[in-house]
Structure formats: structure tokens, C-alpha cells
PyMOL Python script that loads the backbone (N, CA, C, O; Angstrom):
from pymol import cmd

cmd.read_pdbstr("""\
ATOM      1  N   UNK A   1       8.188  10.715 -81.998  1.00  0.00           N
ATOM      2  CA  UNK A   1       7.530  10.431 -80.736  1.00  0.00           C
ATOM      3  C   UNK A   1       8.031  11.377 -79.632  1.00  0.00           C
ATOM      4  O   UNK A   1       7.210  11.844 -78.843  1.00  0.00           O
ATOM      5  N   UNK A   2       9.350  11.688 -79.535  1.00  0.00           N
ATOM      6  CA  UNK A   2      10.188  12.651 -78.968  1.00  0.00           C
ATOM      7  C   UNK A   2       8.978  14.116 -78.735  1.00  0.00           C
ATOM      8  O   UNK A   2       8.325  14.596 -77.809  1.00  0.00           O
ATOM      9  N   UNK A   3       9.133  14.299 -79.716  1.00  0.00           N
ATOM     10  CA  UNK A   3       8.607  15.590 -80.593  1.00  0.00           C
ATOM     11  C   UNK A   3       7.339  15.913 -80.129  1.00  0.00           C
ATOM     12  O   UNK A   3       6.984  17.082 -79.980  1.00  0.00           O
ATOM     13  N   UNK A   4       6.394  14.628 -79.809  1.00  0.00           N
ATOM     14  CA  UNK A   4       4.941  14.936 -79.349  1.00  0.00           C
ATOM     15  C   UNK A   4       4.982  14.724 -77.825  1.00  0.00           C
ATOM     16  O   UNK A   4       4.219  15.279 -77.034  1.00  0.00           O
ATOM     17  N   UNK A   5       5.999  13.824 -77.490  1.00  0.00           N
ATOM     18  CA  UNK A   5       6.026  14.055 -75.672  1.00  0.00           C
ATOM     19  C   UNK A   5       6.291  15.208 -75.750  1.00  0.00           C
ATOM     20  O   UNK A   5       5.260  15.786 -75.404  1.00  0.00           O
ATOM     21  N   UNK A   6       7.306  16.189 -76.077  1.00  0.00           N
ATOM     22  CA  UNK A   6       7.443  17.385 -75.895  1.00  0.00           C
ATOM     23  C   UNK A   6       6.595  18.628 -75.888  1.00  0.00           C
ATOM     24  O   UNK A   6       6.396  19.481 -75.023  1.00  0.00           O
ATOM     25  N   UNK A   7       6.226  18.494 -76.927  1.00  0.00           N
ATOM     26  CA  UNK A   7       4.696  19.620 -77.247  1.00  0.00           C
ATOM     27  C   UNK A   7       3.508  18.982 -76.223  1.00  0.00           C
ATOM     28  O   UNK A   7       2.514  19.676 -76.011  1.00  0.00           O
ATOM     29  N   UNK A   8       3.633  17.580 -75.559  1.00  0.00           N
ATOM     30  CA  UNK A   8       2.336  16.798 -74.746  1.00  0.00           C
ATOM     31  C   UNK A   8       2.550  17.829 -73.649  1.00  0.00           C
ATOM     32  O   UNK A   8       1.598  18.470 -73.204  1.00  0.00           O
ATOM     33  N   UNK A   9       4.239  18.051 -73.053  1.00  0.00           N
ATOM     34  CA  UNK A   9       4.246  18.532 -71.284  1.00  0.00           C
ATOM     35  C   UNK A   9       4.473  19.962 -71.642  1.00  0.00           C
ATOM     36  O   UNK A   9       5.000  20.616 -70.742  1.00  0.00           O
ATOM     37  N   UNK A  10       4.119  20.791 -73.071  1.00  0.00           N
ATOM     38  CA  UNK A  10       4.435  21.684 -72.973  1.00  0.00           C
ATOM     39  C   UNK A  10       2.957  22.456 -72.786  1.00  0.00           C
ATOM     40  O   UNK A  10       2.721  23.473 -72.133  1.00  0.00           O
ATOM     41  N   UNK A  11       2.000  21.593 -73.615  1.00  0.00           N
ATOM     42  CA  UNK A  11       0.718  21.456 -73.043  1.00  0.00           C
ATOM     43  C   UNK A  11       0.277  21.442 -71.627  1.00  0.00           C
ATOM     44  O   UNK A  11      -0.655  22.066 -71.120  1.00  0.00           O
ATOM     45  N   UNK A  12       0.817  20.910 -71.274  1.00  0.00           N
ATOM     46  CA  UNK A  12       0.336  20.301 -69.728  1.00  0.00           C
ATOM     47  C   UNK A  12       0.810  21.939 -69.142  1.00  0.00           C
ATOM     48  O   UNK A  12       0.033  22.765 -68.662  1.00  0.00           O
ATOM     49  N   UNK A  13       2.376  22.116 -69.352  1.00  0.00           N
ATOM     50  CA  UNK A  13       2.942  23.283 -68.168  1.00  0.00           C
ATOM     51  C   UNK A  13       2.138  24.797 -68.411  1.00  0.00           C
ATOM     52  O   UNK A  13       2.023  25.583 -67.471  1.00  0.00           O
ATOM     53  N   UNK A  14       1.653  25.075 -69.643  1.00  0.00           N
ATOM     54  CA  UNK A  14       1.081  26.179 -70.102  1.00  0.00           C
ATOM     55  C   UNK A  14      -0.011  26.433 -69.506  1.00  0.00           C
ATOM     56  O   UNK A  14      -0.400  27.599 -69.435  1.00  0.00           O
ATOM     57  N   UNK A  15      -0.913  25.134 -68.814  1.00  0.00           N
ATOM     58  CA  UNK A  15      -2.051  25.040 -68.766  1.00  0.00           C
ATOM     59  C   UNK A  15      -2.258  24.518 -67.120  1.00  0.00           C
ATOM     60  O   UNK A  15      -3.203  23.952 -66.571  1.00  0.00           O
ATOM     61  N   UNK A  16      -0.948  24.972 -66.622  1.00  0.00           N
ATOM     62  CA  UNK A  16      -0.793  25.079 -65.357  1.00  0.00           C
ATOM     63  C   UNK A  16      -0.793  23.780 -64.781  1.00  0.00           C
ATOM     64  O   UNK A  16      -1.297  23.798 -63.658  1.00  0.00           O
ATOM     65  N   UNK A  17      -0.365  22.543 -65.188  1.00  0.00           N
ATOM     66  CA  UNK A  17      -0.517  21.373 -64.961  1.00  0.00           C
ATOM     67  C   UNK A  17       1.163  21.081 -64.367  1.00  0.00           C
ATOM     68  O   UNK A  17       1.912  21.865 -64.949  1.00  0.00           O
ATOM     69  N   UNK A  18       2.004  20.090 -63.286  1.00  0.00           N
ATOM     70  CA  UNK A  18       2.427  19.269 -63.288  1.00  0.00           C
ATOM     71  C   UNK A  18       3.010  18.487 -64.251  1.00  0.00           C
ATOM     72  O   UNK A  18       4.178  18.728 -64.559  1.00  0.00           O
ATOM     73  N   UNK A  19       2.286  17.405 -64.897  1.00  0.00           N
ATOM     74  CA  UNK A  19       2.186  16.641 -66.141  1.00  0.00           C
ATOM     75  C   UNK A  19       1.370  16.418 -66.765  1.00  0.00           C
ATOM     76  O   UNK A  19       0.261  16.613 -66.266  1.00  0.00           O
ATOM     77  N   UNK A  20       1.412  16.051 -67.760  1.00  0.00           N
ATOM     78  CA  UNK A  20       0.105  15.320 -68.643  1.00  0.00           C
ATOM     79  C   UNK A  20      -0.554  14.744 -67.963  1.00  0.00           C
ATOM     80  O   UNK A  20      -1.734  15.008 -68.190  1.00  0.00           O
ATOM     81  N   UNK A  21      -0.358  13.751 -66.868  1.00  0.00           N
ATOM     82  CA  UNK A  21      -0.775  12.597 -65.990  1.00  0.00           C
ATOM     83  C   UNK A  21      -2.174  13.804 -65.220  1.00  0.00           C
ATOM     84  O   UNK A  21      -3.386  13.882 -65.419  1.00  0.00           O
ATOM     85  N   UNK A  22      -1.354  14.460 -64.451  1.00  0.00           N
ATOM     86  CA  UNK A  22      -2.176  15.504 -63.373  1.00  0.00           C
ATOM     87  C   UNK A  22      -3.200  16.588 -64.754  1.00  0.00           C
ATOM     88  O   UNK A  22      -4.102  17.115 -64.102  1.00  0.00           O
ATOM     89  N   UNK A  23      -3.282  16.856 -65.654  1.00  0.00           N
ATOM     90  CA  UNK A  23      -4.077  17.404 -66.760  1.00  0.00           C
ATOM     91  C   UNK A  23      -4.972  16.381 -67.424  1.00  0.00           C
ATOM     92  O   UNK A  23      -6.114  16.612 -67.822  1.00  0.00           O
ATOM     93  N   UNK A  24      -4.336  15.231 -67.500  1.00  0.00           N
ATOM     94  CA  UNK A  24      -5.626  14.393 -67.779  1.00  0.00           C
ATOM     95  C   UNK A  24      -6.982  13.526 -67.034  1.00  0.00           C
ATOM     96  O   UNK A  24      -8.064  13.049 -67.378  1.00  0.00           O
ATOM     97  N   UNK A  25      -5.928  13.710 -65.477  1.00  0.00           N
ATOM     98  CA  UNK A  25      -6.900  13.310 -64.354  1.00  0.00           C
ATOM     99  C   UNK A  25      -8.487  14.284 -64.322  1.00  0.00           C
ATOM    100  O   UNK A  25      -9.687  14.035 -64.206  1.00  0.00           O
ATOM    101  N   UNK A  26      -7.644  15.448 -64.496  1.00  0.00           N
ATOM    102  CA  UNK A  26      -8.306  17.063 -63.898  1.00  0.00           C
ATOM    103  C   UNK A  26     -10.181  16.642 -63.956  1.00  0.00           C
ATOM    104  O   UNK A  26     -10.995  16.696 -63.034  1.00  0.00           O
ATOM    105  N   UNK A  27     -10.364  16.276 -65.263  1.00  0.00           N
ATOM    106  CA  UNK A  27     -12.066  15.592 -64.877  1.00  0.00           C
ATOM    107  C   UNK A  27     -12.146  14.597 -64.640  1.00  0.00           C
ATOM    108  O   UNK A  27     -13.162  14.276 -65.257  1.00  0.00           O
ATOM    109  N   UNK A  28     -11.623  13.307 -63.893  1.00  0.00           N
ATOM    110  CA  UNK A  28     -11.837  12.449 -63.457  1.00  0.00           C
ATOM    111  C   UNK A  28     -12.183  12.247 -62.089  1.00  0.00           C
ATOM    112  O   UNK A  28     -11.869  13.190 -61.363  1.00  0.00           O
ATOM    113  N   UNK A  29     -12.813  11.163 -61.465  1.00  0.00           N
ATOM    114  CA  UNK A  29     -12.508  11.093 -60.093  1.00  0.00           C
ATOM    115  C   UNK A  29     -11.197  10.497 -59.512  1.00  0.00           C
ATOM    116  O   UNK A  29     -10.975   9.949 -58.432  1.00  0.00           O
ATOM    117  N   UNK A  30     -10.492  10.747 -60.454  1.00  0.00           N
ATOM    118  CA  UNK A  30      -9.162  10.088 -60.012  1.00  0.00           C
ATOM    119  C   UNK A  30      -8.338  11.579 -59.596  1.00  0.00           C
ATOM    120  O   UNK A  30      -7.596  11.495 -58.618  1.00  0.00           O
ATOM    121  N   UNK A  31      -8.430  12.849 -60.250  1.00  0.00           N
ATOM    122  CA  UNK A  31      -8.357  14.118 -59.986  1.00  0.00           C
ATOM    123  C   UNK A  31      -6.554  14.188 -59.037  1.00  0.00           C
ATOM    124  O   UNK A  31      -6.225  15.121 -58.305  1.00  0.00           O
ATOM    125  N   UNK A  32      -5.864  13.218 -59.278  1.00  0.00           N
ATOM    126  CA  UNK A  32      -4.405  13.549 -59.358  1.00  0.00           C
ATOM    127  C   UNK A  32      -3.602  11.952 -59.481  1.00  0.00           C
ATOM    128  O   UNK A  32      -4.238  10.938 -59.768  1.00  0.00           O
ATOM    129  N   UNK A  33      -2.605  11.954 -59.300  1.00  0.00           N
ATOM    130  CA  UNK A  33      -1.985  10.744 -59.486  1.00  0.00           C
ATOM    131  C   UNK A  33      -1.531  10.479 -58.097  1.00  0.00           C
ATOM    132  O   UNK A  33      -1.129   9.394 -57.677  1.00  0.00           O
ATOM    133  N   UNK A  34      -1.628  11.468 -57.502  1.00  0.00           N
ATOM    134  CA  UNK A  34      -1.426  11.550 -55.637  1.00  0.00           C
ATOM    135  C   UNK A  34      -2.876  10.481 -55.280  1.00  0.00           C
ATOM    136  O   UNK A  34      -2.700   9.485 -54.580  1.00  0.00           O
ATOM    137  N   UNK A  35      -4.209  10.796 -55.809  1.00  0.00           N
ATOM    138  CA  UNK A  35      -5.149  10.343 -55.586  1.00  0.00           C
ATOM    139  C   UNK A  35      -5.283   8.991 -55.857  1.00  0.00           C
ATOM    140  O   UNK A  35      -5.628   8.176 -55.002  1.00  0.00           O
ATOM    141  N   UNK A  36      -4.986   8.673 -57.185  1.00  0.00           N
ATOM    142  CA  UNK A  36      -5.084   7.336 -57.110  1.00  0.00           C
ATOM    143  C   UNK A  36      -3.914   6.255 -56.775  1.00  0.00           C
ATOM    144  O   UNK A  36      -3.894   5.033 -56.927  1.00  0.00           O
ATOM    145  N   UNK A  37      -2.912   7.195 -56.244  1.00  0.00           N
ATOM    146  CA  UNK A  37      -1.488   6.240 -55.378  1.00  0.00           C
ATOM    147  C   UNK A  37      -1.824   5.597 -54.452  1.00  0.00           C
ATOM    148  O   UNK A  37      -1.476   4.500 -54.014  1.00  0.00           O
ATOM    149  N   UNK A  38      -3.189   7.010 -53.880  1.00  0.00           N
ATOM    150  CA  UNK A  38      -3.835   6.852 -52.101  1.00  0.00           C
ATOM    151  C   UNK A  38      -4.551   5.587 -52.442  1.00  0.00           C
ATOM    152  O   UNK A  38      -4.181   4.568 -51.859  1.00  0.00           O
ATOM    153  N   UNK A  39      -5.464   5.516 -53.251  1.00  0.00           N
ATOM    154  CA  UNK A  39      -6.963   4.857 -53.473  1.00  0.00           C
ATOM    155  C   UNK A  39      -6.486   3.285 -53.917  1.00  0.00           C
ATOM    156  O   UNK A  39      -7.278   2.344 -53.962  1.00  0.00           O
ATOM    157  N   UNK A  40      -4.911   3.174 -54.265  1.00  0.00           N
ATOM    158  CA  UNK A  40      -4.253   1.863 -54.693  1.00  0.00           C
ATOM    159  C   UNK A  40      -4.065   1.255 -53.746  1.00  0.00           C
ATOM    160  O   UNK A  40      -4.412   0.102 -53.492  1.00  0.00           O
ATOM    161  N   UNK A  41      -3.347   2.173 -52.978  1.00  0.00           N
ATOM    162  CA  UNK A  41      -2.782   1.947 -51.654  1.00  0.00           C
ATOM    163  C   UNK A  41      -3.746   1.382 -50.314  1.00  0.00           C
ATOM    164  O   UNK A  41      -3.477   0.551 -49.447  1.00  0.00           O
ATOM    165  N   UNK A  42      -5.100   2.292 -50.571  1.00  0.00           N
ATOM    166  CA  UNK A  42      -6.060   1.494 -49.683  1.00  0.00           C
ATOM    167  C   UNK A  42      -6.879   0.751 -50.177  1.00  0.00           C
ATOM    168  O   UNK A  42      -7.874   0.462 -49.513  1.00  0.00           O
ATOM    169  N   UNK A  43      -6.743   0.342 -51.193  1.00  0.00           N
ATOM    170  CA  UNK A  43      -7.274  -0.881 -51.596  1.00  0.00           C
ATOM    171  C   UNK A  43      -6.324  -1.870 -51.361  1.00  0.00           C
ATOM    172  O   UNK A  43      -6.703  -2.786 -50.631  1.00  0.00           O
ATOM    173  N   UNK A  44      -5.017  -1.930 -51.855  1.00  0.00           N
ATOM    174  CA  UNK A  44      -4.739  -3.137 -51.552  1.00  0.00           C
ATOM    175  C   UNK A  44      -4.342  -3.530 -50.035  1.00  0.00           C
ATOM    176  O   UNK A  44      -3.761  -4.550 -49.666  1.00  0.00           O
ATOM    177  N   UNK A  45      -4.804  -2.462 -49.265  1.00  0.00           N
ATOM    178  CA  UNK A  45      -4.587  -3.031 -47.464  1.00  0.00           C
ATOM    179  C   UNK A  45      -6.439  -3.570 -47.117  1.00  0.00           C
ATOM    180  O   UNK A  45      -6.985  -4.233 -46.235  1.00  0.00           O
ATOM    181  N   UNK A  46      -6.761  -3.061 -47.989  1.00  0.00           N
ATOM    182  CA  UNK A  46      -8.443  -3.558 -47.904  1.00  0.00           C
ATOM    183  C   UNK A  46      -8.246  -5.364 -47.992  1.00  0.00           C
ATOM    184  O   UNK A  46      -8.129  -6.066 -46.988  1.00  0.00           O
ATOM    185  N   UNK A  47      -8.244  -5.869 -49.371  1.00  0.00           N
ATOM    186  CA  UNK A  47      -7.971  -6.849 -50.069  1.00  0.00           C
ATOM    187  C   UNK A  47      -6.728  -7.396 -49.276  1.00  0.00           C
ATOM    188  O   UNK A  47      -6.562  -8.455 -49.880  1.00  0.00           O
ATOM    189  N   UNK A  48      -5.911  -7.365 -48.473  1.00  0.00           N
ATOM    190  CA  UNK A  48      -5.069  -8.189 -47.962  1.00  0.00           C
ATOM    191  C   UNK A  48      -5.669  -9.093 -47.131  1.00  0.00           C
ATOM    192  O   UNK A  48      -5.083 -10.160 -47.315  1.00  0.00           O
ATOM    193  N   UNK A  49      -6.584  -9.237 -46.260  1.00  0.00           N
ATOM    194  CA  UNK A  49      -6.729 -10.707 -45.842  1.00  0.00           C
ATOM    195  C   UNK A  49      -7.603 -11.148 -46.445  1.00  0.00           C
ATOM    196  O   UNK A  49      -7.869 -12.232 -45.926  1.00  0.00           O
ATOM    197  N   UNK A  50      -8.248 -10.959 -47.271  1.00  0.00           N
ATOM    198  CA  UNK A  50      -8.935 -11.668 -48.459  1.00  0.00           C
ATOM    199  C   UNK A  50      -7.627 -12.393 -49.164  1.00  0.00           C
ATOM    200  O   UNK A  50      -7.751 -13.615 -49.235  1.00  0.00           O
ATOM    201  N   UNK A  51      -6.699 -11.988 -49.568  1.00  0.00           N
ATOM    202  CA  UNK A  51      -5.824 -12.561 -50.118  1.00  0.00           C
ATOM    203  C   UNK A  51      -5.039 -13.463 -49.485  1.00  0.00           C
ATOM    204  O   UNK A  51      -4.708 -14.567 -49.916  1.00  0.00           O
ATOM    205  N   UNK A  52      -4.774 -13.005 -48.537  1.00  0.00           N
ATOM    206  CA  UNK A  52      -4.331 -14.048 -47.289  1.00  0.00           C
ATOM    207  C   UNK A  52      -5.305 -15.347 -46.882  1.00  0.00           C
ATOM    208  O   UNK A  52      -4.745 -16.421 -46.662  1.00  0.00           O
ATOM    209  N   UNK A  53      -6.607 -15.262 -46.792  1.00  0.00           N
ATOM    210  CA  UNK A  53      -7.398 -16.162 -46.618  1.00  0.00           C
ATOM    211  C   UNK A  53      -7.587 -16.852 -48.229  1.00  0.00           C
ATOM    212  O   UNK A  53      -8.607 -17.534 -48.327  1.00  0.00           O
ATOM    213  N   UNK A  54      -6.951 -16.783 -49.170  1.00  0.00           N
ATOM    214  CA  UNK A  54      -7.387 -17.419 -50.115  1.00  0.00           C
ATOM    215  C   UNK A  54      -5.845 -18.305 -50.462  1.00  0.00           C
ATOM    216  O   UNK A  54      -5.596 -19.420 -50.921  1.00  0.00           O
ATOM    217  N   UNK A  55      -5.062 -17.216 -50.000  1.00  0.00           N
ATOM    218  CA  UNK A  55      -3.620 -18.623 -50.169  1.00  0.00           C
ATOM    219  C   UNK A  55      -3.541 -19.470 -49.507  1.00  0.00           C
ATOM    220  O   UNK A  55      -3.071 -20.520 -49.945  1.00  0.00           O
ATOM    221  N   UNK A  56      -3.876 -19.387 -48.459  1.00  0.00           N
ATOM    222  CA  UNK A  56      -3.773 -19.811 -47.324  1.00  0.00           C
ATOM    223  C   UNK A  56      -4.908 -21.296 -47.787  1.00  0.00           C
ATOM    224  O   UNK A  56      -4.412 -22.417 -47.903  1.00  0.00           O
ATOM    225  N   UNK A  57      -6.403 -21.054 -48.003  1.00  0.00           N
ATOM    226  CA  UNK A  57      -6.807 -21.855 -48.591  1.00  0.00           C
ATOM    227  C   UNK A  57      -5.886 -23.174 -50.080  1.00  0.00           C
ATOM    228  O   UNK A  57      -5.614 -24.374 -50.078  1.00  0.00           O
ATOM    229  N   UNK A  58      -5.797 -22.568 -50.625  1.00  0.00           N
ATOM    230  CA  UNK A  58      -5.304 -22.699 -52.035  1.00  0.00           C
ATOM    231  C   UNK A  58      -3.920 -23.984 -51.582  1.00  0.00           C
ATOM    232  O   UNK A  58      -3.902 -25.047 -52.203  1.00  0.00           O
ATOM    233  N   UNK A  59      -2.902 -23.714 -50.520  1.00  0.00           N
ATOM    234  CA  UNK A  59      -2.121 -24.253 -49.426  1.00  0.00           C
ATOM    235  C   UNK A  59      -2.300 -25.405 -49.238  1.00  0.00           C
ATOM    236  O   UNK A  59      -1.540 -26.338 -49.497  1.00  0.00           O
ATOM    237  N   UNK A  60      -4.026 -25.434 -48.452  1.00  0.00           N
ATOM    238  CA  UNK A  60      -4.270 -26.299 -48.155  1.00  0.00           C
ATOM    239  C   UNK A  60      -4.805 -27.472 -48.987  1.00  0.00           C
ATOM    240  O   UNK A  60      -4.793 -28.653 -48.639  1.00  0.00           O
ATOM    241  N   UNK A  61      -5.267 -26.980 -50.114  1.00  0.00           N
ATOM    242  CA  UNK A  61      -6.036 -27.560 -51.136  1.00  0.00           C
ATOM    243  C   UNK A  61      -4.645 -28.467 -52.254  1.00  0.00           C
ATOM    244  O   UNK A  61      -4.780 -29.595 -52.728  1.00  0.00           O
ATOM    245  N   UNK A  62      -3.545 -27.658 -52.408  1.00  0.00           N
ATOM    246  CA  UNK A  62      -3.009 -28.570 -53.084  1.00  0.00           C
ATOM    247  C   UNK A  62      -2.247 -29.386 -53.046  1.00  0.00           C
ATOM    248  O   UNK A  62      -1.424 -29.572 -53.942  1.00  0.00           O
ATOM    249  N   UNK A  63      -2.379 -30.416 -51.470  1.00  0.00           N
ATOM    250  CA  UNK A  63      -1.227 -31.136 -51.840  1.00  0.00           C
ATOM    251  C   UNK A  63      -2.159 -32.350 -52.353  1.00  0.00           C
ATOM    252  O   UNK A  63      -1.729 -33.163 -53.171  1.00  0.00           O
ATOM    253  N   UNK A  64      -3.745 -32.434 -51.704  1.00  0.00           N
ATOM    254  CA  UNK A  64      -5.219 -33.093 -51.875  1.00  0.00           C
ATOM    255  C   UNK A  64      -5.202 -33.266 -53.601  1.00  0.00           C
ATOM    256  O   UNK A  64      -5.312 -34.331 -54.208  1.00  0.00           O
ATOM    257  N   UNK A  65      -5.041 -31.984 -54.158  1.00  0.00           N
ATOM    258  CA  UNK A  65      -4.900 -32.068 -55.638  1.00  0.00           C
ATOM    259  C   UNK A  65      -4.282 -32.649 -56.349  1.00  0.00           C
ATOM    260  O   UNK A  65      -4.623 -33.398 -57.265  1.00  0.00           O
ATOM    261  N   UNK A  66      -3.054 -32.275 -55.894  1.00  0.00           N
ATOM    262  CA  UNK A  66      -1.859 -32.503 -56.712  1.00  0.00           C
ATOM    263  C   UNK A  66      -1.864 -34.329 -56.598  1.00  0.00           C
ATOM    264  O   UNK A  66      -1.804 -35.030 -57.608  1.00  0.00           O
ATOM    265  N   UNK A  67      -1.951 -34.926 -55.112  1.00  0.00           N
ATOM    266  CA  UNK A  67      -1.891 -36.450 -55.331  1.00  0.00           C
ATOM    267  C   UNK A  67      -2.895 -37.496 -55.940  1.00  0.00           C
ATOM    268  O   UNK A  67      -2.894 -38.688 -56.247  1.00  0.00           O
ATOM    269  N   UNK A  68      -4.012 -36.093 -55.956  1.00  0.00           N
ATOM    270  CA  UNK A  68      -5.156 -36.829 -57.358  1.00  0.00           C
ATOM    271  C   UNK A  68      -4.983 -37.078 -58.394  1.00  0.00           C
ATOM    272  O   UNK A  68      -5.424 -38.087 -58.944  1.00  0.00           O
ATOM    273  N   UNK A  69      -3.989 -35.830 -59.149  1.00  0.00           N
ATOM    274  CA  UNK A  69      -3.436 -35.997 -60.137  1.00  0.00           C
ATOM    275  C   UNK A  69      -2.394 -36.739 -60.726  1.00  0.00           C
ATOM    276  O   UNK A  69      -2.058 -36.733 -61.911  1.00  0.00           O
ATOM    277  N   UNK A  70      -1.910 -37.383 -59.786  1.00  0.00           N
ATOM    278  CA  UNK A  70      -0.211 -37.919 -59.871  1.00  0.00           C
ATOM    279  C   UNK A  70      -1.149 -39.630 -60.621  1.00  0.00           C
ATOM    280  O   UNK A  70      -0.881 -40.248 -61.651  1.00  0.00           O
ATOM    281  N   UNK A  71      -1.789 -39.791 -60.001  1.00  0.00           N
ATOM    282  CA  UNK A  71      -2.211 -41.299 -60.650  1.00  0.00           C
ATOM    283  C   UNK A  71      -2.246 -41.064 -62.036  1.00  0.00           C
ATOM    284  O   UNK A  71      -1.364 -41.451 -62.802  1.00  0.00           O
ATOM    285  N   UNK A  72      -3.617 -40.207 -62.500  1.00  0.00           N
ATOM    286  CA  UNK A  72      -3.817 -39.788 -63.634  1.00  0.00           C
ATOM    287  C   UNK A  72      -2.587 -39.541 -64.799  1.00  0.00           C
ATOM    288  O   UNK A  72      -2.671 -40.163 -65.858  1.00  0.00           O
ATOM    289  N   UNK A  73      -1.732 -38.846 -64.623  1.00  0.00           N
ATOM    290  CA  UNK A  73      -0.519 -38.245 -65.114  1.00  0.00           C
ATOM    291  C   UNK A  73      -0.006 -39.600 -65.006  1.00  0.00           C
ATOM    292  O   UNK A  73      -0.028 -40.047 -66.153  1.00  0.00           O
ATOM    293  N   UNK A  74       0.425 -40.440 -64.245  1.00  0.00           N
ATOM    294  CA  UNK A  74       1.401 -41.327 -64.086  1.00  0.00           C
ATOM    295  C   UNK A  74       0.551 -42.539 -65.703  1.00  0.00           C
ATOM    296  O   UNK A  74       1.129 -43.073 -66.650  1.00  0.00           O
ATOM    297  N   UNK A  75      -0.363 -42.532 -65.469  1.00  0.00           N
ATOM    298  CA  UNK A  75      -1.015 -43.389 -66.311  1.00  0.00           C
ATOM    299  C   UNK A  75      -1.427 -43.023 -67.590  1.00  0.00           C
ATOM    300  O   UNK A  75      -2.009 -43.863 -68.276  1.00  0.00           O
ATOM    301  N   UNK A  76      -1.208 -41.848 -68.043  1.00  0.00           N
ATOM    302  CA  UNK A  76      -0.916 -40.914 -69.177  1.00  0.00           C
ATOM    303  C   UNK A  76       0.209 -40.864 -69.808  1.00  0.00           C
ATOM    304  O   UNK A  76       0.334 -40.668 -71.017  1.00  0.00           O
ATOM    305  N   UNK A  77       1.450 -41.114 -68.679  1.00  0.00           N
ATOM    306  CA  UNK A  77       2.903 -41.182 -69.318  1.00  0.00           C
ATOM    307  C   UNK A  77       3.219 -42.607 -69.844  1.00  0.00           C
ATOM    308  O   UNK A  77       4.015 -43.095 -70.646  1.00  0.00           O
ATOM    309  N   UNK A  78       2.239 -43.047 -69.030  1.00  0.00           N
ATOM    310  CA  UNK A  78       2.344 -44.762 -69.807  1.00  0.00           C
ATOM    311  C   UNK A  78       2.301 -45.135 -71.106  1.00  0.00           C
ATOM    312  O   UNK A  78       3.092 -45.553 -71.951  1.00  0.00           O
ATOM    313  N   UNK A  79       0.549 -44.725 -70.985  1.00  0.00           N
ATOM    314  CA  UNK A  79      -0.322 -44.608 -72.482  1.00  0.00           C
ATOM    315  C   UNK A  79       1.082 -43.616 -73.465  1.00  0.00           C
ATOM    316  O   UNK A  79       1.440 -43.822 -74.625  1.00  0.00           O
ATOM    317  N   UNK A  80       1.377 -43.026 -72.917  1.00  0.00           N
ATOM    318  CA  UNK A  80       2.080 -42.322 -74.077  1.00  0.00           C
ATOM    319  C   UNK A  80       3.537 -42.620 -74.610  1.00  0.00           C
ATOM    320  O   UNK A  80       4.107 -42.214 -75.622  1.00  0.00           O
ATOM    321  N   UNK A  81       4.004 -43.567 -73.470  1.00  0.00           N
ATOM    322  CA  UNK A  81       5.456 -44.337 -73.652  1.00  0.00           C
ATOM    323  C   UNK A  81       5.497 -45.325 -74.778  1.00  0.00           C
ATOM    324  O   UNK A  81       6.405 -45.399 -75.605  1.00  0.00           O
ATOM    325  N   UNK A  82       3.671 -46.603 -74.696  1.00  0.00           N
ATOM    326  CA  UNK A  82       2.994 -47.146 -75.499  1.00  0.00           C
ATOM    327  C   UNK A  82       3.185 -46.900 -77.316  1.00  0.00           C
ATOM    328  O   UNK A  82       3.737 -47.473 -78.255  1.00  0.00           O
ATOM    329  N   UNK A  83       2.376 -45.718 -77.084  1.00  0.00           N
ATOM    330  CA  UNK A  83       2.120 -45.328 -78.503  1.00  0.00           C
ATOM    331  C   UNK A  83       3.977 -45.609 -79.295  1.00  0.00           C
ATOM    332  O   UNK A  83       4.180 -45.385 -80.488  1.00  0.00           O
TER     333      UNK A  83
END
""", "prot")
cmd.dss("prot")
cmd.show_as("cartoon", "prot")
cmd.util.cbc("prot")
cmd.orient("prot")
């Protein structure tokens, strides 16, 4: 495995590449690893108050849940103390 990373970046440097990473982008629209650091990076400041508005939801939703469930469960541990 050694052996083929080696001949992989020897590929890459011959062929005027960086790394393998930056040679395999080369036809993509991803076209460097700089590029898609950027394109990660503004996505996830995109998606932050979406994410924020959904914990924030989620917060509110489970304590409503959770004490729905506590009957259920409580009356499950019964049935199952039973058996």
C-alpha cells in the first residue's frame, strides 16, 4: 500500500500537481481542495440558522415528548416486571 501511495504522489508531482487530491479535482467543479474548504465553509455559515432554528425547536419539543413517554415506558416496565 506504501508502494502505491508512493508511485500515486509521484504521479501527481510529475504532472505538475500538489497532490493526488489537487490532480484529481483538476476536472471537477471542485477544481482544488482550497475550493471545496471555501464551498464547506460557506455552506455551513449558510445552514447555521437553519440549524439553530431547528434545535432550538427540537428544545422545545422535548420535554412535551419525553413526559408522553414516561407513562408509556413506566407501564411497559411493569408489564415486563410481570412476565
Amino acid at each position: 500500500l506504501d508502494a502505491l501511495r508512493s508511485v500515486r504522489d509521484a504521479i501527481s508531482a510529475f504532472q505538475g500537481f500538489p497532490s493526488p487530491a489537487h490532480r484529481a479535482w483538476v476536472d471537477t467543479s471542485a477544481r482544488s481542495p482550497a475550493a471545496v474548504a471555501s464551498f464547506l465553509k460557506d455552506m455551513a455559515a449558510a445552514l447555521q440558522p437553519m440549524a439553530e432554528a431547528e434545535a432550538e425547536h427540537l428544545r422545545a419539543w422535548l420535554p412535551a415528548a419525553v413526559s408522553s413517554l414516561a407513562p408509556r415506558a413506566e407501564q411497559q416496565h411493569k408489564q415486563q416486571q410481570q412476565q
